[in-house]
C-alpha positions in Angstrom: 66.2 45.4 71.4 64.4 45.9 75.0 65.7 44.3 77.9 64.0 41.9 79.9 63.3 44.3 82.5 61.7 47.0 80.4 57.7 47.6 80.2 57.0 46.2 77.0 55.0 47.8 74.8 51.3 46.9 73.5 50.7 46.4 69.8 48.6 48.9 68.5 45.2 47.7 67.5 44.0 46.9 63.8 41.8 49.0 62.3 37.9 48.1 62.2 39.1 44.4 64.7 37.6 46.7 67.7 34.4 46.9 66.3 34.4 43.5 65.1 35.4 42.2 68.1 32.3 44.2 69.6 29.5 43.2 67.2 30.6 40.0 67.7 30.2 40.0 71.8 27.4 41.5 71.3 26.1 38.7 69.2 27.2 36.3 71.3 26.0 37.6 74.3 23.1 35.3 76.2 21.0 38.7 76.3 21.2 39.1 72.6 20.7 35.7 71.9 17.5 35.9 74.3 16.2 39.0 72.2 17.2 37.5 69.2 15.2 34.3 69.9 12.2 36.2 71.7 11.9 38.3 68.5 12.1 35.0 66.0 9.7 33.4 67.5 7.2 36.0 68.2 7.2 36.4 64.4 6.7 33.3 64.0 4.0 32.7 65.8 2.3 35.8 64.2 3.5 34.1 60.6 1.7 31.1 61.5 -1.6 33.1 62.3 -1.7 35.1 59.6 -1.5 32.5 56.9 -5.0 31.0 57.5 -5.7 34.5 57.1 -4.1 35.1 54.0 -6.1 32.0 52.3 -9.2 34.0 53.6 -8.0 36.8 51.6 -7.4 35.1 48.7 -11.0 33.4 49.0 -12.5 36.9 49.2 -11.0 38.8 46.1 -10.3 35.5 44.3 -14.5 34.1 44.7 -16.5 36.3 45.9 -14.6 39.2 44.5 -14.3 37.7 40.8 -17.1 37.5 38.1 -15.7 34.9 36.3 -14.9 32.6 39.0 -18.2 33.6 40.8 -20.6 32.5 38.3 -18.9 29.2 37.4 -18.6 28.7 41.5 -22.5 29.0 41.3 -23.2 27.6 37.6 -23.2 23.5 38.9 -25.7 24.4 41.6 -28.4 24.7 38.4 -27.8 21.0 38.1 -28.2 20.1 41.7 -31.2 18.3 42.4 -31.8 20.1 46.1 -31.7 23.5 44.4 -33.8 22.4 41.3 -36.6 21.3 43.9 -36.3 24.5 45.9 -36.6 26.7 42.5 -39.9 24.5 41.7 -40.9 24.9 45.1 -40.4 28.7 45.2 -41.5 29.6 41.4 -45.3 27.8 41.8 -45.8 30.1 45.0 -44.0 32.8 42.9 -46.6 32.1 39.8 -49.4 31.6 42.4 -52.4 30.8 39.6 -55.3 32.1 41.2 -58.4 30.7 39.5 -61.7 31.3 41.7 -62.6 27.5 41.6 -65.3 27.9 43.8 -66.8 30.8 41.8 -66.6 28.7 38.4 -68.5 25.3 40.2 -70.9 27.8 41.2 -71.6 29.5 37.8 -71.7 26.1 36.1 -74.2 24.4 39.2 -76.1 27.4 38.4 -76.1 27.3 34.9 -77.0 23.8 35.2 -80.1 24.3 37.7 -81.5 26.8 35.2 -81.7 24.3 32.7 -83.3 21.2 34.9 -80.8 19.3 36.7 -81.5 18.7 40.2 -80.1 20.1 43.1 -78.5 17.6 44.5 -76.3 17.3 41.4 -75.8 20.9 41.0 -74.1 20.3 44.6 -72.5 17.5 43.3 -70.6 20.2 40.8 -70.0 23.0 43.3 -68.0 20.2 45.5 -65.8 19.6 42.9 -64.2 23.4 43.3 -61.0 21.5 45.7 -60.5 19.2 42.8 -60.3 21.7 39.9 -57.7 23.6 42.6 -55.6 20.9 43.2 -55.8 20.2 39.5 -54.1 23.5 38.3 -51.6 23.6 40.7 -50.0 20.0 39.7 -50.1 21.7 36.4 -48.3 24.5 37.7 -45.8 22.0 39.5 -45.4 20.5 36.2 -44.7 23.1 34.0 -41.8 24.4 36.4 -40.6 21.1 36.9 -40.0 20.8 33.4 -38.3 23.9 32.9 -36.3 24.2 35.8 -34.7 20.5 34.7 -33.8 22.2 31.1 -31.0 23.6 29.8 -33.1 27.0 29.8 -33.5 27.2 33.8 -29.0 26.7 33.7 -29.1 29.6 31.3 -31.6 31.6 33.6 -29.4 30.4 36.8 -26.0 31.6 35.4 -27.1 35.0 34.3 -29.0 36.1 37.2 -25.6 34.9 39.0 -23.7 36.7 36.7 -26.3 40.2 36.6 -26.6 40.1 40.6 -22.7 39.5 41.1 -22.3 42.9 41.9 -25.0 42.9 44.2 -22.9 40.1 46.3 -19.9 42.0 46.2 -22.0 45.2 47.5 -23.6 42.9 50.1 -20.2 41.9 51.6 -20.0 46.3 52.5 -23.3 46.7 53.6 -25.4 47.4 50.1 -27.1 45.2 47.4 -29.3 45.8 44.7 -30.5 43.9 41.6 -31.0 40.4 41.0 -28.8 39.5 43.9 -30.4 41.6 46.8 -29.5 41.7 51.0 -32.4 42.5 53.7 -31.8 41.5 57.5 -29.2 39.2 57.2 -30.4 37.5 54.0 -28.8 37.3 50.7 -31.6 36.0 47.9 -32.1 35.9 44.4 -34.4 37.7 42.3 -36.5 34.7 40.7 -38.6 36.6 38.4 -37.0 35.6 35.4 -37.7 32.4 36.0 -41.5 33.0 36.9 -42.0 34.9 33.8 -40.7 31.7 31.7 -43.4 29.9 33.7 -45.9 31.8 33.2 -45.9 32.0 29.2 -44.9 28.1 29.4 -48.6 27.8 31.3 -50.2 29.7 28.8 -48.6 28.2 25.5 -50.1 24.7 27.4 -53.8 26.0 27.4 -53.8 27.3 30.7 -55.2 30.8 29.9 -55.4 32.5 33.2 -51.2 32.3 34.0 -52.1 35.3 31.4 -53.6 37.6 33.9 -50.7 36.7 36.6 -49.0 40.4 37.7 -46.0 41.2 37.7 -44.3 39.0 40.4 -41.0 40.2 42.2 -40.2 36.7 43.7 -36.8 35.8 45.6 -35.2 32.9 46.6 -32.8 32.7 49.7 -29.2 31.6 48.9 -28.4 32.6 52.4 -29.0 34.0 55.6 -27.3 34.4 58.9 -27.8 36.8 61.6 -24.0 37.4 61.3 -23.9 38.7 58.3 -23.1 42.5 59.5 -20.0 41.1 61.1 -18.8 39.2 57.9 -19.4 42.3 55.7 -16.7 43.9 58.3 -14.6 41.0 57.9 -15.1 41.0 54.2 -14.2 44.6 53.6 -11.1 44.5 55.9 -10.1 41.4 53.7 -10.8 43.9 51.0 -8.5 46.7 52.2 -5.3 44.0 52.9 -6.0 42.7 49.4 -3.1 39.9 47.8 -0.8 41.7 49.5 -1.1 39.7 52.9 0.3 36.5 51.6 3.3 38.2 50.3 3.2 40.3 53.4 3.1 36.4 55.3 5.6 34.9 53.8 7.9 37.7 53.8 7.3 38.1 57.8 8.1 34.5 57.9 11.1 34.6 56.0 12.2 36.9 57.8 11.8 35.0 61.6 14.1 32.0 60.0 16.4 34.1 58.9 16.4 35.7 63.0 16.3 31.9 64.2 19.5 30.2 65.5 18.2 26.9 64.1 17.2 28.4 61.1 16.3 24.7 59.6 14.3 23.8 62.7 12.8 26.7 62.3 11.5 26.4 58.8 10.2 23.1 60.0 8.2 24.0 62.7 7.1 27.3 61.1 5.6 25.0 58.3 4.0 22.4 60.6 2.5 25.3 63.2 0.9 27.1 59.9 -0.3 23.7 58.4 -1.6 23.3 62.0 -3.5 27.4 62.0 -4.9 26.2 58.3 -6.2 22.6 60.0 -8.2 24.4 63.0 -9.7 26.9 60.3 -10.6 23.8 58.3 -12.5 22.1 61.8 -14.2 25.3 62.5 -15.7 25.7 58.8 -17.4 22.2 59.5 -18.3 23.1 62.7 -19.5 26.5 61.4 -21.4 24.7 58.3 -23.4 22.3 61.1 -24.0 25.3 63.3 -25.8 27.5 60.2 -27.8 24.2 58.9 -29.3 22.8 62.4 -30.6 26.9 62.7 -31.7 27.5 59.2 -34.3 30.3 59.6 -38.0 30.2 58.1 -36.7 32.4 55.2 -34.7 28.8 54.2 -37.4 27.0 53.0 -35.3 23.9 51.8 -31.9 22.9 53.9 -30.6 20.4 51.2 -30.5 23.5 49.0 -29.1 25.7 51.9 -26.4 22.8 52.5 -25.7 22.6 48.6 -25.3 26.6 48.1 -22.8 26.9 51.3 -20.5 23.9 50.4 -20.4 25.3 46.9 -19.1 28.8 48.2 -16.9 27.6 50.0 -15.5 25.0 48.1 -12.6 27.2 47.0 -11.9 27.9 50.7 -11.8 24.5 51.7 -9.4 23.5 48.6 -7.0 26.4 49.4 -6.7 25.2 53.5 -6.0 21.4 52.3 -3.2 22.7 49.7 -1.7 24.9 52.8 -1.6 21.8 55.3 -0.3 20.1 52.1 2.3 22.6 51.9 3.3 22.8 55.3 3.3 19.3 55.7 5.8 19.3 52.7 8.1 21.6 53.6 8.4 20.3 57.3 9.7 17.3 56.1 11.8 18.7 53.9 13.8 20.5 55.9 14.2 17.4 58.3 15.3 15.3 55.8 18.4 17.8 54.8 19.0 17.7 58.7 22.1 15.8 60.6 19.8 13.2 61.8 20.9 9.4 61.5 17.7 9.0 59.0 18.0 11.9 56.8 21.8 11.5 56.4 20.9 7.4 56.0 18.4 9.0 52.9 21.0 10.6 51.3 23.8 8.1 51.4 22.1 5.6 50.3 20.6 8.2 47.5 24.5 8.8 46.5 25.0 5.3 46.8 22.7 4.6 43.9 23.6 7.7 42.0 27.7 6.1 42.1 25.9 2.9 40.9 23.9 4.1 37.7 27.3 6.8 36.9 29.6 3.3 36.9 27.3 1.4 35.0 26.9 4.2 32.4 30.5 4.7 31.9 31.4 1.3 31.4 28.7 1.4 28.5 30.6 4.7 27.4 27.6 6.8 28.6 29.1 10.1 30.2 28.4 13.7 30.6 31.6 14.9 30.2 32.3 18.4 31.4 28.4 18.8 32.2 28.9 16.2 35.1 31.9 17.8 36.1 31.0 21.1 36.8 27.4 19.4 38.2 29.8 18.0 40.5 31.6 20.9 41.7 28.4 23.3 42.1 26.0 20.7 43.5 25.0 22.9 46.1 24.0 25.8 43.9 22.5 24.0 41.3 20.5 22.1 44.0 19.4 25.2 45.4 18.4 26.8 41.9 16.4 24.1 41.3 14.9 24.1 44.2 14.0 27.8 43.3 12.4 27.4 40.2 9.9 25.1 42.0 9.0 27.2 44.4 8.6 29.6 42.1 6.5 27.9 39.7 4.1 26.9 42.9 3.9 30.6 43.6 3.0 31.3 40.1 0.3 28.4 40.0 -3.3 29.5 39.6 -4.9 28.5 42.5 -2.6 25.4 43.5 -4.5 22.0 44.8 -2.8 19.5 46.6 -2.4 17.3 43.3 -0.8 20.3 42.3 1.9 20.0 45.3 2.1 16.3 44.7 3.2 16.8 41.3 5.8 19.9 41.4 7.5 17.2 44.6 7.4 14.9 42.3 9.7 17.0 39.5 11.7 18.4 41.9 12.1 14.5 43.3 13.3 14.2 39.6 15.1 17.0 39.2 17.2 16.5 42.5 17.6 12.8 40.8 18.6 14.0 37.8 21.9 16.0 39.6 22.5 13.5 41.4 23.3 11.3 38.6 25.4 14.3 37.0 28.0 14.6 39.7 28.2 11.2 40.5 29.3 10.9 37.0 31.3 13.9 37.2 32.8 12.6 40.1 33.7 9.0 38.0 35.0 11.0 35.3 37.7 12.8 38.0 38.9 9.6 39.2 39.1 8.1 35.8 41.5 11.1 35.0 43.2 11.0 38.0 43.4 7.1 37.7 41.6 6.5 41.4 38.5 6.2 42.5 35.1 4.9 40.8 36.4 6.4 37.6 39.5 4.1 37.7 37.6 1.1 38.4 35.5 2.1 35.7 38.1 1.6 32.7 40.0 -1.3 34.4 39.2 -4.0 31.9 36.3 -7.2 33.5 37.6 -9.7 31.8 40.4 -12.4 31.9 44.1 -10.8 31.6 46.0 -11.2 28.3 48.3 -14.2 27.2 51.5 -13.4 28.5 50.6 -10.8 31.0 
């Protein structure tokens, strides 16, 4: 036993609680708090930029990229009424019936003069050449009219689509060929299909000269912008990152929470700022639509058509940036209701509330859960949480997601988080009937008036 007066001597350290002790400074030091904040939020910030950019990705290969999905993008357009009047518009100049009226009045005049009728009547004839014109091309008009309204011109619509896919796809890296072709900034559609149909519908009506029409190579703009070189660039770079920016994204912003201090508040505003990237995108595709339809080149001869063939392509765009602000919207408030504010926690009582409620009034009517409702009651957390999972991952296995599609998975998970809610509360009335306290007590004490003699 040392005296008062000796030295005394230090304990000797436990292993590995210097090192601890170290990491832990260092943790809670303000400069590695700074850099740990700096870093969340920078990748943050990047998250939030990039997943605008990742719906653009999955635009390109998923639309413009896809067969399947391209031709029944384009296949409703054959019904629209702007692009049916272009098609007429664009097959009579294709068809281009060139009778010589002028030469036919003549030789009949003549013919006429040589067998006694006056000259002035024989002019009478030749001035007739404007109305025999005007008379074959409102045939023409006709005839296309007709077809382009039938079920044949769809038919004709879907498979040059279909053919000239490829063509698109090499358009978006600088090459096109076929039925879809792409000169100076213009991406058109080889018509001649279409002509051809004309044509022997012309002749089959008695109009024999559609007969000696050539060969015709006719195209119809779908679109055209002086741009285009840098949206192939932008198209094949899209190409290159492939689906693997979105999981790229959300990794990069799973990983910034995780790095947050307020990891909650940061999921929050992580979901509002990308909702918020996808909602400026969204702005500047109108704006951009306005821009490209107030400077339609002459190549465009029909803006209705122009204004029907971009809303169409893009209507997969625009569906996928309103599901994202859905999203984000979604998950913002999410994470605030879970929160320590006076509102969220008001939510939550008052959901427990009602759960203790129902879990009374089922027992008393002998409706219980048992052991279920019990070990509900014990895991809450994780089973909240694995439900929670399988919705997320059900959205991420979704084929293309729509906000009805987010409405309705919050909707089961509303249910779902409902549904284990009810099973602890009852498990939680089943442990105070057994312990003889609590809702569970209360439960099997009898309602009505005490025995005789009691």
């Amino acid at each position: 036993m040392s005296s008062p007066n000796e030295p005394s001597v230090p304990e000797p350290p436990r292993p590995g609680s210097a090192a601890r002790e170290a990491n832990g400074a260092a943790r809670g030091s303000p400069a590695g708090r700074i850099v740990q904040s700096t870093v969340s939020a920078i990748v943050l910030v990047l998250t939030c930029i990039l997943v605008p950019v990742s719906v653009l990705t999955v635009w390109v290969h998923d639309v413009v990229l896809d067969t399947d999905r391209y031709v029944a993008t384009m296949a409703p357009l054959a019904k629209n009424e702007a692009v049916q009047d272009a098609a007429v518009h664009r097959a009579t100049e294709a068809v281009a019936v060139r009778v010589d009226a002028r030469a036919v009045t003549d030789d009949v005049a003549d013919w006429l003069e040589s067998q006694g009728l006056p000259p002035r009547a024989a002019d009478a004839v030749r001035g007739l050449a404007p109305q025999v014109d005007s008379a074959i091309d409102g045939a023409v008009t006709k005839v296309a009219t007709r077809f382009v309204e039938s079920d044949q011109f769809a038919d004709v619509w879907t498979g040059a689509n279909r053919v000239g896919h490829a063509a698109v796809v090499h358009a978006l890296t600088g090459q096109g060929r076929g039925a879809v072709g792409v000169s100076d900034g213009t991406i058109t559609l080889n018509i001649g299909t279409l002509v051809e149909q004309i044509k022997e519908a012309l002749v089959n009506a008695g109009l024999s000269p559609a007969s000696k029409i050539p060969e015709v190579d006719k195209q119809m703009v779908l679109f055209h912008s002086e741009e285009l070189g840098k949206i192939r660039n932008a198209a094949r770079l899209l190409d290159v990152l492939g689906i693997w920016l979105p999981v790229f994204t959300v990794l990069l912003g799973a990983g910034g929470v995780l790095l947050a201090r307020h990891r909650r508040r940061a999921l929050a505003w992580t979901a509002l700022g990308a909702a918020f990237a996808c909602l400026v995108v969204a702005i500047g595709l109108v704006v951009g639509r306005r821009y490209y339809l107030d400077h339609l080149p002459a190549q465009v001869q029909s803006p209705a058509a122009a204004a029907a063939i971009f809303d169409t392509i893009v209507r997969f765009l625009r569906v996928s940036l309103r599901t994202t602000i859905a999203l984000g919207v979604v998950v913002a408030l999410g994470a605030y209701l879970i929160g320590p504010g006076r509102l969220p926690q008001a939510v939550r009582a008052g959901s427990d509330r009602t759960a203790d409620s129902a879990a009374v009034w089922a027992d008393r009517h002998r409706i219980r859960t048992g052991r279920a409702g019990t070990w509900v009651e014990t895991n809450r957390r994780w089973v909240t949480l694995g439900a929670m999972l399988v919705v997320v991952l059900v959205f991420a296995l979704w084929n293309h997601p729509t906000v009805l599609t987010i409405l309705l998975l919050v909707l089961i998970l509303l249910g779902l988080l409902a549904l284990i809610a009810l099973f602890a509360a009852s498990g939680r009335v089943n442990g105070g009937r057994e312990t003889g306290t609590g809702a569970g007590a209360a439960a099997d004490r009898p309602t009505g008036p005490p025995p005789p003699g009691g």
